[in-house]
N, C-alpha and C positions, 0 to 999 in steps of 0.2 A: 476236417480240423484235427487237428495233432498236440494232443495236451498233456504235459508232465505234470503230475501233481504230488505236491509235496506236502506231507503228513504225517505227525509219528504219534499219533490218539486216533481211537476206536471214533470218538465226537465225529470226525470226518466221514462219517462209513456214508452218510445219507447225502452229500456233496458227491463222492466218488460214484458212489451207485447210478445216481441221477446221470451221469457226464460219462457213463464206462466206455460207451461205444466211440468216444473220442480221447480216450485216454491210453497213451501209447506206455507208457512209461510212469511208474509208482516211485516215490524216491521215500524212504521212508528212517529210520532208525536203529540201528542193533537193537536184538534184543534183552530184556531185563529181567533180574531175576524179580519171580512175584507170587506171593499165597504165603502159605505160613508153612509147606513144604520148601521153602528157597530154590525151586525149580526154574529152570530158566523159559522161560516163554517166548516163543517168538510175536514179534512189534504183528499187533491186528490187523494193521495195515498190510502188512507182507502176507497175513493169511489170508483177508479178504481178495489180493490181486490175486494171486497162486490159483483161488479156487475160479475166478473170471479169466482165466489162462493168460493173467496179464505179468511183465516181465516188473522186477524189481532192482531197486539198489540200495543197500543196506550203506546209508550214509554217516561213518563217522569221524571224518575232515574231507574239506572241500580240496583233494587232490589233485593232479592234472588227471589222473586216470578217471576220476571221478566225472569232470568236466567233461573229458571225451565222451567217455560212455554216454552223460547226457544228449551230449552236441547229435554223438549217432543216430538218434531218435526224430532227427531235424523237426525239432518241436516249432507250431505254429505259437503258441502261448505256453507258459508255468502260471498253474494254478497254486496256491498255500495259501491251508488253514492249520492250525493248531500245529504247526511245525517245531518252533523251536525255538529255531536257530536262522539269524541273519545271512541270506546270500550274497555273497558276493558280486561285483561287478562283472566279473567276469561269466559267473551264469544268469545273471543279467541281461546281461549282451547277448546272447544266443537269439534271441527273439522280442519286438518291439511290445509284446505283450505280456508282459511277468507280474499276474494279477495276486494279490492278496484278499481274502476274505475275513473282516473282521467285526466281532460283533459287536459293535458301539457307534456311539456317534462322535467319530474323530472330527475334531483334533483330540476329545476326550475319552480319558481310560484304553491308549495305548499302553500295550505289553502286556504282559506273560499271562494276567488273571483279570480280564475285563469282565467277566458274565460274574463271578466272584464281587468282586469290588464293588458295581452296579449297586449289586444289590444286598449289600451288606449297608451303602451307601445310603439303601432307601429309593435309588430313582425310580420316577412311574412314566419317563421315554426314554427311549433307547433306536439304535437303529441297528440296520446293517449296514454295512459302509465297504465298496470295492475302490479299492484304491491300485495304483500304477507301481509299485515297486523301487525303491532306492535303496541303497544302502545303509539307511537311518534306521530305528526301529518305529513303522505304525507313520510314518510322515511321507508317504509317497502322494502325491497329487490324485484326488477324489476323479474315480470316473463315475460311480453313481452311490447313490444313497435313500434306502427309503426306510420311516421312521416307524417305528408301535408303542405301543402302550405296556407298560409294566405293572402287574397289579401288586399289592401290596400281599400277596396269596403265590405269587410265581416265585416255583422254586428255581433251584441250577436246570433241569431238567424241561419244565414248561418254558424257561428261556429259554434253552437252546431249542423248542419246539417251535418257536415263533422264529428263530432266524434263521431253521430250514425252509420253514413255508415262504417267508419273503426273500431267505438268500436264494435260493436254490434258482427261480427265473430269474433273480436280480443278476446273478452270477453269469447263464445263460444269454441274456441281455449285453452284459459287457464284452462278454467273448466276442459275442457278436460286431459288436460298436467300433471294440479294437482293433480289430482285425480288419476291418473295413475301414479304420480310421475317421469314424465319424463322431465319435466321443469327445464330447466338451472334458477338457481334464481342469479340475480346478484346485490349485495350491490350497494346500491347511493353511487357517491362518489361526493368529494367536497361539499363547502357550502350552492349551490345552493341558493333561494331568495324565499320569503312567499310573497305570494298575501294577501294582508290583506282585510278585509271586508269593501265593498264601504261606506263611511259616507254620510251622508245627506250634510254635506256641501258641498263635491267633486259634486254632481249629479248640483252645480250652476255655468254656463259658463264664465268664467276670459276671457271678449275680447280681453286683455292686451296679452294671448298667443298667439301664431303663429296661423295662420290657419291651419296647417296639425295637430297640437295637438289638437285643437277641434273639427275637423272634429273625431279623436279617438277618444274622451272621447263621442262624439255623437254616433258612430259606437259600443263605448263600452258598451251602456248606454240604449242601445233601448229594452231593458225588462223593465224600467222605467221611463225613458227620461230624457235627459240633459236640464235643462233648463236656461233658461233669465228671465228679466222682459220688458214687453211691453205693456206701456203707464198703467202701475202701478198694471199691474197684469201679473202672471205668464205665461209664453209662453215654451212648452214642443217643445224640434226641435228633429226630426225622421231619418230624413235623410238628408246628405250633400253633397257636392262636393266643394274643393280646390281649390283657384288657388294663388301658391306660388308669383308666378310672377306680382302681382299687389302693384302697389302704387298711392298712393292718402294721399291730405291732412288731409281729416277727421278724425275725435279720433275713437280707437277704439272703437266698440259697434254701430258706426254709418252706416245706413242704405246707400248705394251709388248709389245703382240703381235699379227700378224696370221693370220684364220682366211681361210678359204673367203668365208662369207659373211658376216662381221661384223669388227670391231678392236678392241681396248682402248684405253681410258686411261685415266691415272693423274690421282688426282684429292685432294685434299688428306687425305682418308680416303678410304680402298677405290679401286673403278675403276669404268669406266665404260664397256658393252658398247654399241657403237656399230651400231645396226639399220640406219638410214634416215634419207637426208642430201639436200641439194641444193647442190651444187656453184655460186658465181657465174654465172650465164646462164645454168643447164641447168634443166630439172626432177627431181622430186625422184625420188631413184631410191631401191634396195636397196644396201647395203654391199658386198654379193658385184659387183655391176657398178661402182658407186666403185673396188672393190679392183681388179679387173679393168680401169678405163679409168686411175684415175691412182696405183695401185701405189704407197699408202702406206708408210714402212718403218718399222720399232721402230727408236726414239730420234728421231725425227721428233717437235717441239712446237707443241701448237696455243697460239695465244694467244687 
């Protein structure tokens, strides 16, 4: 088997790895400038093929040169996850198998930030879903799908850990099916809903929401972090715990009580049990050490 896979996020590395000895061809992304030195880095992708001695294309329009160079690799299938950017018909056509791997259960939460949305959302299923490839975004006709559970505790991270364990042979699976053409393909049906790409403003915490919606957007959030403002600088929060059932006078935003190893706050319904933070400049630590280095106090408000 002879498989181009298309990638421009590190998120793919366990897809790729799993599939290396049938992956002829990396198509991946230029590189971006990244860190707080503005150094330019090259796409993960290109360094994890380089080090597997596998060949690259640093895609940034779908050229004719572009297409050739694919075409050279006479790919049995194009595999894409976390790519991008929509392919064309024309590298389409190269092969009857141009599979996409997507974490949801389409028709719902197609595009840019499904694992994000999910669970900002709140859902407790989710699936993985391989689909056949068109030129729409996330509407290619279902070659398989199999379904989990999402707990109200799974962050960005433990999702994407369930959709390597069920995608990775689901993926495997279809290659298979494809290529043999024994694959039942099944049309989306209905309207289903686009995950649209997180903005900068969404990643800033509204205490004014309920507590179990910002305990999501934390849980959705921890590949970059949701954050607040405290005592006039940025304060990044990791991880949360709920509790619906509280009330108190104080406005939201405001600090109510401090433990050992954790703090409260108040939040437009219920509070908000604050785990694991990252303070402006520092890395991301435990609350017990927050508490211990900058000595939060009740009535203290985050904005």
């Amino acid at each position: 088997m002879r498989i181009v896979f298309f990638s421009g996020s590190e998120i793919s590395i366990p897809f790729a790895r799993a599939l290396i000895e049938d992956i002829v061809l990396f198509v991946t992304l230029p590189p971006k400038i990244r860190g707080r030195g503005n150094k330019i880095s090259p796409n993960p992708i290109k360094v994890f093929a380089e080090e597997h001695g596998k060949a690259t294309v640093e895609l940034d329009n779908f050229s004719d040169g572009t297409l050739n160079k694919i075409a050279s690799y006479n790919p049995d299938a194009l595999l894409v996850f976390s790519f991008g950017k929509i392919l064309p018909k024309s590298i389409l056509d190269l092969t009857k198998c141009p599979l996409n791997i997507h974490p949801s259960d389409l028709p719902q939460y197609r595009g840019a930030s499904p694992i994000e949305r999910q669970l900002m959302d709140g859902v407790s299923r989710s699936a993985v879903t391989i689909i056949r490839m068109n030129e729409e975004i996330d509407k290619g006709e279902i070659i398989l799908k199999k379904h989990f559970d999402v707990s109200v505790y799974d962050d960005y991270y433990s999702f994407l850990k369930k959709v390597y364990d069920i995608g990775i042979p689901l993926v495997k699976e279809a290659l298979v099916c494809c290529l043999s053409s024994t694959c039942v393909k099944i049309p989306q049906e209905g309207e289903g809903s686009y995950a649209k790409k997180i903005r900068k403003e969404e990643e800033k915490i509204d205490w004014s929401n309920d507590a179990f919606s910002i305990h999501n957007k934390v849980r959705a959030l921890t590949r970059i972090g949701a954050y607040t403002i405290f005592r006039g600088k940025k304060l990044k929060i990791f991880k949360t715990d709920f509790i619906i059932d509280f009330y108190t006078s104080f406005l939201p935003g405001t600090i109510v009580d401090v433990k050992n190893d954790y703090f409260l706050v108040s939040s437009g319904k219920g509070c908000l049990k604050i785990i694991s933070v990252q303070p402006e400049g520092k890395k991301i630590m435990d609350s017990k050490d927050f508490i211990n280095g900058y000595k939060p106090k009740v009535s203290e408000v985050l904005l």
